[in-house]
N, C-alpha and C positions, 0 to 999 in steps of 0.2 A: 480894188475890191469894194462894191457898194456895200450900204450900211447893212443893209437887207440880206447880203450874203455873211455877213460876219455877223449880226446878231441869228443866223437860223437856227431853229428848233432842233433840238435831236430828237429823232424817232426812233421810238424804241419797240422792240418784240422779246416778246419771255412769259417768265410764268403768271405776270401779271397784265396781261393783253397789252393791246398795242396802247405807249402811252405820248405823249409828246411832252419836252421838255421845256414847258411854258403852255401858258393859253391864255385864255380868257378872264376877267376882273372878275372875280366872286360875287355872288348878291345873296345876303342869307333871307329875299322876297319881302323885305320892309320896305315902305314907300321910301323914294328917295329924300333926305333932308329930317324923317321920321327916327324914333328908334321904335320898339317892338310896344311900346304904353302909348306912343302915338306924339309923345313930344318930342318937339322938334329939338335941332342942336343945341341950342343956345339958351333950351330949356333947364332952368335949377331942380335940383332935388331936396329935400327938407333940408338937408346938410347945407343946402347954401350951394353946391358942388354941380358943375356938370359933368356931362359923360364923362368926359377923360379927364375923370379925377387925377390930379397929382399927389403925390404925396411929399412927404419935410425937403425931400434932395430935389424935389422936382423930375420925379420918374411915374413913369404910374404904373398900374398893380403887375405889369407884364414884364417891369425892369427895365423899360424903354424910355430916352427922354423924346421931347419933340422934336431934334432935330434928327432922330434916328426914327421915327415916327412918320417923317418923310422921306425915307428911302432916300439911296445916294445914287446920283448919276453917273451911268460909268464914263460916260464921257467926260466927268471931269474929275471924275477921280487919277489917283495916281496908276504908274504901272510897273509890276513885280521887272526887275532884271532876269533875263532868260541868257542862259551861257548852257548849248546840249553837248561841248565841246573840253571844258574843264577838264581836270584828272578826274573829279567829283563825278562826273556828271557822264561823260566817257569810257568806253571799254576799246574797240575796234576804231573810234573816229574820235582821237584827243587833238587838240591843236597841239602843235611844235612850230621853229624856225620851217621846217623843210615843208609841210604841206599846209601851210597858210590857212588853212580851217577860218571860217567868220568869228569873229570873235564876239562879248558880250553883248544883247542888245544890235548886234548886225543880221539885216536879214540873209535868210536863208537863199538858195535858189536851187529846189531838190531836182532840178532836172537838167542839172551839171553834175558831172565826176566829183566823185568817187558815191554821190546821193541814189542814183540811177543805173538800175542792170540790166540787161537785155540778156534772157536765158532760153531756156526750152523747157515745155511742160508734158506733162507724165507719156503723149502719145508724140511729143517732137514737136510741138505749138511754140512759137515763139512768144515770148511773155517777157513782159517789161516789170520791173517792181521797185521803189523805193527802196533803200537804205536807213532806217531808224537806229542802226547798234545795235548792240545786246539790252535784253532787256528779260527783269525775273519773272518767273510764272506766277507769279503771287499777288493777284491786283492790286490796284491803289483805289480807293473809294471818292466817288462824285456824288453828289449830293443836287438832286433835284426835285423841286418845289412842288406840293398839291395843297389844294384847297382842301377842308372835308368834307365838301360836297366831291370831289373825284376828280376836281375840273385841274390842270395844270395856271401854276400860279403865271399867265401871262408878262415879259417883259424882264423877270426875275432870272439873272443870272447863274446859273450853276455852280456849287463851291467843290473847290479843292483842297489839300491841307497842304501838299504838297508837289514841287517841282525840280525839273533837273536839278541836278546834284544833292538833293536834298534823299535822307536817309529814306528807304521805301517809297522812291518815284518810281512809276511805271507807265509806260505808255499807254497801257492796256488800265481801263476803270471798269468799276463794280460799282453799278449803280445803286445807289440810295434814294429811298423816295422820304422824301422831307415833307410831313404834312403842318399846316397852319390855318391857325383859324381863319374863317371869312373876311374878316377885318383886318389881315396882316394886308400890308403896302409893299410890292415889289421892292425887291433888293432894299430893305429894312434892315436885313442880314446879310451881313458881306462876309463870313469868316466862317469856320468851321466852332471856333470858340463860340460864335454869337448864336450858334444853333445849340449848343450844349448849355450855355446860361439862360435862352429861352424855353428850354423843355420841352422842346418840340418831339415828336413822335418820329423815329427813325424808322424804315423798314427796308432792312438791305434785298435786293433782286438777286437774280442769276443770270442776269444779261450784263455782256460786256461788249464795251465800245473803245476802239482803238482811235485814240484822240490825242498824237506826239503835242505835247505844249512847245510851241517855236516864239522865235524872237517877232514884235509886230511888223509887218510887209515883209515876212517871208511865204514865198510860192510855192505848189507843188501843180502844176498845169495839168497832170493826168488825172483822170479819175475816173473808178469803174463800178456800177452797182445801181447806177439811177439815172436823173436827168440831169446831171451834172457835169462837166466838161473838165472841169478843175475841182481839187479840193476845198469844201465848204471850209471857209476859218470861224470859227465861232470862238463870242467871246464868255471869260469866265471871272469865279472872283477867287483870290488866293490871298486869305489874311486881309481883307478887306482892298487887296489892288486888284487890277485889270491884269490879266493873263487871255492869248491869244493861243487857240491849239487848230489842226487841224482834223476835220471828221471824213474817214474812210468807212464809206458801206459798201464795201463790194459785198458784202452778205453777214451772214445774223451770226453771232453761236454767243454759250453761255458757257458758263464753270463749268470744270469738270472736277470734282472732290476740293471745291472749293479754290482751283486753280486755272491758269490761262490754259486749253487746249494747244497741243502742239501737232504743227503737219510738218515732215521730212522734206528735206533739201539737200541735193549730192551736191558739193561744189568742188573743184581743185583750182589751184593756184601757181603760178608764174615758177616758182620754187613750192618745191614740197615743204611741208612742217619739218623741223626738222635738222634742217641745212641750215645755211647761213645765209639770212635774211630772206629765210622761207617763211612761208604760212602769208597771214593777211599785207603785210609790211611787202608783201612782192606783187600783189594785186591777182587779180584773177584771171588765170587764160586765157583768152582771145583765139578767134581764128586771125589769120593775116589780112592784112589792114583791115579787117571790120573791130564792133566792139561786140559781137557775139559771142558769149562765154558758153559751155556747156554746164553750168548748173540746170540740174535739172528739179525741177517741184514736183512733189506728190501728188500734189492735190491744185483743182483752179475753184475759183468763185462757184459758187453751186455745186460742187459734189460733196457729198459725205464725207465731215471729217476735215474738210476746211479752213484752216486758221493760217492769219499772216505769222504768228508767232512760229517761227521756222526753226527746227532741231538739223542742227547744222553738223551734216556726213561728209568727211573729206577723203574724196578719192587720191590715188595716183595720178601725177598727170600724164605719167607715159601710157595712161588709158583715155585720153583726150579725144584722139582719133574716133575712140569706136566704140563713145560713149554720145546717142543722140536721142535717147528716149527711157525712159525710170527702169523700164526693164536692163537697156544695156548700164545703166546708171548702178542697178543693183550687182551687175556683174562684173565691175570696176573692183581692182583690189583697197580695201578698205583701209585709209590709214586712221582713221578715227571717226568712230560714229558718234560721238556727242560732243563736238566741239565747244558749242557755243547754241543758246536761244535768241537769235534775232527778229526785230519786225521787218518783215519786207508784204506789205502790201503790195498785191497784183494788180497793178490799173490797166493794163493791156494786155491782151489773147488773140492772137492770131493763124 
């Protein structure tokens, strides 16, 4: 993955137009080298003092010393441990002895079993979609940089508070716009703390981006929604480390009463719930020898009502047969309509 593809921008839509998550170096129109009285840097003040006064600890008036002053490179910064597989951190996909799951820090490869489904969509389309778990309706907040002129703070990394296993992770983020003066230096602030000691102006949106945080060189090869081939990996910051997630735009949506949108999914399984060693633990139906399952999705990319975040309806499988589209899907006998909320992003439609 080149550099260029793991630092990309996210682009955002909502009620605050279209914004990018990064841009350009702010200029508050003072000659370069100037400040606003026309003297230059190295210019004193009666105090004796230049611009960036210090004070007794050696901070100056913003709580900043100089080496945070200079922004930290994430390339050489440290990197958070990702484990999406823990008891913590897992519902549907824990590691054990038996399914050898990656473990901490091990990359991913979502386009091996048990990561990857091949189902049917609402008119019988065959549709491919990632495996993410279960995951709550209730976003987790990301935190992205503007200048006060409006401009995205170029370069500057996205903050997080939190990741797998950690209390109120979600895959799904509720963006925050983080504004900063003209004079803040990229990634300055690496932490969610370091934006709350600066005082910086928060202004939460109603746009959400499905963005699973994975271990670094884990793959997702499909991707559907733009010019993109593979999932974009972009990087972020978490308590001032490097964290690595993947970004899914097959299409746009926001809150709804403050929570993730949910689209319906019929699925059955190998063994019914139920039985002994039914439900997820027996894997999903197949026809013979392919891996085409009869889940079927509500909704695809583009139509009304749209979300990977999937409210998971579990059929009978002795209605397998003559179940091959959401109509015959609804008329499957129902063994439980609310299973479970998972992400399964759609990267193929056919």
């Amino acid at each position: 993955m080149s550099d260029k593809t793991r630092r990309r921008f996210l682009q955002l839509t909502g009620g605050v137009g279209a914004i990018t998550l990064a841009g350009c170096t702010g200029s508050d129109g003072a000659e370069e080298g100037m400040d606003e009285d026309g003297m230059d840097d190295d210019e004193m003040d009666d105090d004796g003092m230049g611009d960036e006064e210090m004070d007794d600890d050696g901070m100056d008036e913003d709580g900043m010393n100089d080496e945070e002053m200079d922004g930290t490179d994430p390339a050489e910064a440290p990197r958070a441990s990702i484990d999406r597989f823990s008891e913590a951190a897992g519902t549907l996909l824990v590691r054990n002895d038996d399914n050898a799951l990656p473990g901490p820090d091990e990359p991913i490869d979502f386009d091996q079993a048990p990561f990857i489904t091949q189902g049917l969509g609402p008119d019988g389309e065959t549709v491919q979609y990632y495996n993410f778990d279960v995951q709550p309706t209730t976003p987790a907040p990301i935190y992205a940089f503007f200048y006060e002129n409006g401009d995205p703070v170029e370069e500057q990394l996205n903050i997080v508070d939190v990741i797998p296993g950690d209390e109120g992770y979600n895959d799904f983020w509720q963006v925050n716009m983080v504004t900063v003066p003209e004079e803040y230096v990229p990634n300055t602030v690496t932490s969610v703390a370091g934006i709350s000691e600066a005082g910086y102006d928060i202004e939460p949106t109603n746009t959400i981006k499905n963005c699973p945080i994975v271990p670094e060189g884990s793959t997702a090869a499909q991707h559907a929604g733009d010019d993109h081939d593979e999932a974009p990996v972009v990087q972020g910051w978490y308590d001032s480390q490097v964290v690595e997630y993947f970004l899914f735009e097959e299409d746009s949506f926001e809150t709804m009463d403050s929570s993730v949108p949910l689209s319906p999914i019929y699925v059955t399984f190998n063994t019914n719930p139920g039985q002994d060693g039914g439900g997820p633990e027996s894997g999903f139906r197949t026809e013979d020898d392919s891996t085409q399952t009869h889940n079927v999705v509500g909704t695809l990319p583009g139509d009304a009502g749209y979300s990977p975040l999937w409210r998971v309806t579990v059929y009978d499988n002795a209605d397998f047969d003559d179940v091959s589209d959401l109509d015959s899907a609804m008329d499957a006998t129902i063994l439980d309509d609310e299973a479970a909320h998972v992400n399964c992003p759609i990267v193929s439609v056919e």
